[in-house]
C-alpha positions in Angstrom: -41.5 25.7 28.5 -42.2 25.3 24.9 -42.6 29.2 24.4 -39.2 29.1 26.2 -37.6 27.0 23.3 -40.4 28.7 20.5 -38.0 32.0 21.6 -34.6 30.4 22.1 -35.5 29.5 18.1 -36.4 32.5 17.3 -33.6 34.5 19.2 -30.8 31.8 17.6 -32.5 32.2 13.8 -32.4 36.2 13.9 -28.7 35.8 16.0 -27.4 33.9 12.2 -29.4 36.2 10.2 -27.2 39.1 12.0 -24.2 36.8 10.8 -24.6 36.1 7.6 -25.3 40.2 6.8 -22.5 40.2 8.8 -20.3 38.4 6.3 -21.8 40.2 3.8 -21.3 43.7 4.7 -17.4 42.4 5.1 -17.0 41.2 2.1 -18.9 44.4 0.8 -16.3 47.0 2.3 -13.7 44.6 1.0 -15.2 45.0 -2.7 -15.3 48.7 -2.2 -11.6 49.0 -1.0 -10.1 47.7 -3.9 -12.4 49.1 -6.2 -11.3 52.2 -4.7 -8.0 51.5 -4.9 -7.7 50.2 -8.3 -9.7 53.3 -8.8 -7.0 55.2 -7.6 -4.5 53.4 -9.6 -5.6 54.4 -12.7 -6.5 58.1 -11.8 -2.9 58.2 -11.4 -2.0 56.8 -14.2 -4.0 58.7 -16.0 -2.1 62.2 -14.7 1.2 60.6 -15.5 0.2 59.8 -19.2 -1.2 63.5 -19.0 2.1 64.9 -17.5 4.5 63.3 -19.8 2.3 63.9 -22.8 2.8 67.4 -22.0 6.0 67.2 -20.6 4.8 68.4 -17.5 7.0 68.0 -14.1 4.4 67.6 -10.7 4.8 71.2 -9.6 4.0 72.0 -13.0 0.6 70.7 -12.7 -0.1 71.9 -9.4 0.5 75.3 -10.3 -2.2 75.2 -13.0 -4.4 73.6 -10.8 -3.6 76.9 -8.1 
């Protein structure tokens, strides 16, 4: 019987290890969603400063970019 518990121990220690990276990998893809996001954000920005810089409309820019 005490092997029993010696794996029920063993079984319940991996089973919170699995949790915890778990947790972590969620808050990980959370990180990485709004640093791709803010990401994003300023790429955008960034083409808008560009386009009225230049006085540029959208399909302006698109047609260079063609």
């Amino acid at each position: 019987m005490a092997r029993k518990a010696n794996y029920d121990e063993k079984i319940k220690a991996i089973e919170e290890k699995i949790e915890k990276k778990s947790n972590e990998l969620k808050s990980l893809k959370a990180q990485l969603t709004e640093l791709k996001s803010k990401k994003a954000q300023d790429d955008y920005q960034e083409l808008m400063d560009y386009m009225k810089a230049n006085n540029m409309s959208a399909g302006e820019v698109l047609s260079k970019l063609k």
